[in-house]
N, C-alpha and C positions, 0 to 999 in steps of 0.2 A: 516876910522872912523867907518863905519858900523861894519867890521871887529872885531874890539874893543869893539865896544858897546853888540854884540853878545859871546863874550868870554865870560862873566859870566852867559850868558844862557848857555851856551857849557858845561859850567866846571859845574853849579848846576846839569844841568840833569845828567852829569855821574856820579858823586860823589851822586847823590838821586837815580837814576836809580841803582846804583849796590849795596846800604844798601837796595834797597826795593828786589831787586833779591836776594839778601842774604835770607832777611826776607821770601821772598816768596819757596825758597827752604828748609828753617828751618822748614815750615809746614810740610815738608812729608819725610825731611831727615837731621840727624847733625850726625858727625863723630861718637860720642859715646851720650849716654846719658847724657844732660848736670849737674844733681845731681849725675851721679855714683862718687864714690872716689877709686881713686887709691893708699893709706897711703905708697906705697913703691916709688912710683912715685911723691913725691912734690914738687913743684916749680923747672920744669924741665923747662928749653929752649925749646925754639925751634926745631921742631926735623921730622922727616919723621915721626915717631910715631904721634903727639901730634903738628901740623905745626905749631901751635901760642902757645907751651908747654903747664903747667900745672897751676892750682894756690896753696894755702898755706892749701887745704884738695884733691889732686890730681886729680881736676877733670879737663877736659880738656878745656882749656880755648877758641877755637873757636867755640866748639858746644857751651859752654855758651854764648857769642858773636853772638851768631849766634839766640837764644833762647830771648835775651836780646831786640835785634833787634825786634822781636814780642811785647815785653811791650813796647818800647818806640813806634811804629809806634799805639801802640794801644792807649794809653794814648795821643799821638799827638792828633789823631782822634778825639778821643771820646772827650776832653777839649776844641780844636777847636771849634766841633761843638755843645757843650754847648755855650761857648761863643758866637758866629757866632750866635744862635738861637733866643736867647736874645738879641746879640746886632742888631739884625738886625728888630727883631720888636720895640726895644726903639729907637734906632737912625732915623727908618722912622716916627715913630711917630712924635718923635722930629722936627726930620727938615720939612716934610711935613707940618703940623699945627703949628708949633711955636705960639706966645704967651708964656701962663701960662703954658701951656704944655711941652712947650719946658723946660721954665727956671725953673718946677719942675724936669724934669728928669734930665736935664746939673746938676743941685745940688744933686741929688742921684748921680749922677757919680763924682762930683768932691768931694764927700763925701769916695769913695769905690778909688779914686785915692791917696786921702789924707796917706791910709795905704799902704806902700809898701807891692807890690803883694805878694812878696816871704814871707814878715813877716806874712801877713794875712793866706793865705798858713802854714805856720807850726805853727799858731796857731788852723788853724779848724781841721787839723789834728790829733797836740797832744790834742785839747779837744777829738776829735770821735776814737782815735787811729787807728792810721796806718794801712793803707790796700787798696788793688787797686783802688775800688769804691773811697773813700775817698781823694786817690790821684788827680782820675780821675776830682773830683767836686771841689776841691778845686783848683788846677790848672786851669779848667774853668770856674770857679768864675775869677780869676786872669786876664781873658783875656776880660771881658766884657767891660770894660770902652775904651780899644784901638778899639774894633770893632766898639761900640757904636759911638764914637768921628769920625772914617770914614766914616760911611753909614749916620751919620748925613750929616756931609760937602755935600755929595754927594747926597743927597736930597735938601739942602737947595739952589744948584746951580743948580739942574735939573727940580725943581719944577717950574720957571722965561721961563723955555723955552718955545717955540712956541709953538711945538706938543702938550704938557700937556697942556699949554692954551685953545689950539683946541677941544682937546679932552674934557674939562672941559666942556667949551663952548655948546657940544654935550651934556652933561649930565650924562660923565661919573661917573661914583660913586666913591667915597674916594681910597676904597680898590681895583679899576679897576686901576685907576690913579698911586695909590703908589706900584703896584708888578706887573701890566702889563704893563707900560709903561717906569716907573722911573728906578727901578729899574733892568730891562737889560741893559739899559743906562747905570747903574753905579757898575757894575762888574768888569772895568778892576783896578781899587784902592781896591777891596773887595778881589781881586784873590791875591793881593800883601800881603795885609791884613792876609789873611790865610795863607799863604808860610812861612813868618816872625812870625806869633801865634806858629804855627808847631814846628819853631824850636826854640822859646820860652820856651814852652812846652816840649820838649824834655831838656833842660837846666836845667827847672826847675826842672822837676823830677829827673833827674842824681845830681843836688844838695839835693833836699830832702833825696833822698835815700842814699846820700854820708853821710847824717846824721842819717842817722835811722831812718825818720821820714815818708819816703816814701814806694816803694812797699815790702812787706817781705817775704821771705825763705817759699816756694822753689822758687818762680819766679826768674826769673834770672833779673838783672837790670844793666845797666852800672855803674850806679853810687852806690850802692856796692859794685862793682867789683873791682873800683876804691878807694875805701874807705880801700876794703881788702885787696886790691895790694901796700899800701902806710907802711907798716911798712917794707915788703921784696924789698924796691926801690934797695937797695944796692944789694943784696943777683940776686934779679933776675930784673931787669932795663926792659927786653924785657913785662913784666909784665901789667906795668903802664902805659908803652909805647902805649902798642895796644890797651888798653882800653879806655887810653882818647884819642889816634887817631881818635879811631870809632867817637870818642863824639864830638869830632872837624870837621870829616867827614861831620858829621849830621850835625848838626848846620851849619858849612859852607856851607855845599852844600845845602839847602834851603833858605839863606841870601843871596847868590848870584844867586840862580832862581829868587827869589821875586826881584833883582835888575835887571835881565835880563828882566824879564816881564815887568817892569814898564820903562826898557828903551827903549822896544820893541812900549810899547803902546804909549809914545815919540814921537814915528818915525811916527808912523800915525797922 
């Protein structure tokens, strides 16, 4: 049973561990330039030249993958830790002093939950037009209400506990109480939290971008890669194939770390 329960940590770290090796060798190295074009060479196969071929203006399709890999890990990040920033001072707020406090914030969030993330997302976009900043804020906009909603829970049950009473009791102060005490307490649902935002994140932006509405030319994105590769499905199939592979990669392999984790911290 251990055995089992540790496979989806196994399988996330390889499948995260080798997009982020990918990602970390695209800083200093890709087969070709991922913008040069090749117009004699378009939508080739796979090839000893060109190992994941070409796309539909010749340029080679694993250094772009490869380049791509850099925006999403970036845009993960950065959204994340928007999100995480803010949800983590509203949801201690929250749960720590509850009252009026609480049930004003719970109503900002069930206010910002009311809009689906992704519609809210290509609305702030196409009002401020397209561009990475813009993906990056709007995407972690998108994520505040889930973070906020855990780090609450996770105040609201660690606040009752002894230590905090103790400490209280001693004179600690508000702000000793809710980030030196509670809050390491309640990391191992925050770590899940972020694993699953991540590859939210990652989702989200390969859908915006599949639309146009996300990051634009020159950056490389999976999710116009995927948008570009969908009229040549027939023509060249190996195409779309490795594009949204990647995109499946990713996402998978951070849904099932955040499952390993949370069935890791189970066990203890």
């Amino acid at each position: 049973m251990r055995v089992k329960k540790n496979l989806s940590l196994q399988i996330g770290f390889v499948l995260v561990g080798s997009l982020t090796l990918l990602m970390l060798v695209s800083l200093i190295y890709t087969p070709y330039d991922p913008n040069q074009m090749f117009p004699d060479e378009r939508l080739q196969r796979p090839s000893m030249q060109h190992l994941m071929g070409t796309d539909n203006f010749g340029r080679d399709i694993l250094s772009r993958v490869m380049e791509g890999a850099q925006t999403a890990f970036l845009i993960g990040s950065m959204s994340v830790a928007i999100g995480l920033s803010f949800g983590l001072v509203l949801g201690s707020i929250s749960g720590y002093f509850g009252g009026w406090i609480d049930e004003l914030i719970m109503r900002l969030i069930d206010a910002m939950m009311a809009l689906p993330g992704i519609l809210f997302a290509i609305v702030l976009v196409a009002v401020f037009s397209p561009s990475l900043t813009i993906t990056i804020i709007a995407i972690g906009l998108m994520s505040i209400p889930s973070f906020t909603r855990i780090i609450r829970s996770s105040f609201v049950q660690a606040k009752e506990f002894d230590y905090v009473k103790a400490s209280k009791a001693k004179g600690a102060s508000h702000v000793r109480l809710m980030y030196h005490h509670i809050l390491p307490n309640s990391l191992s649902p925050i770590i899940v939290a972020i694993t699953l935002s991540f590859s939210s994140s990652v989702l989200a932006e390969s859908g915006l971008s599949y639309l146009g509405l996300g990051v634009q030319p020159p950056f490389a994105s999976w999710g116009r890669m995927l948008k570009e590769a969908q009229p040549f499905i027939a023509a060249t199939p190996s195409y779309i194939i490795i594009v949204g592979g990647v995109i499946t990669c990713m996402v998978l392999g951070f849904n099932l770390l955040s499952d390993g984790i949370r069935d890791a911290n189970a066990r203890k």
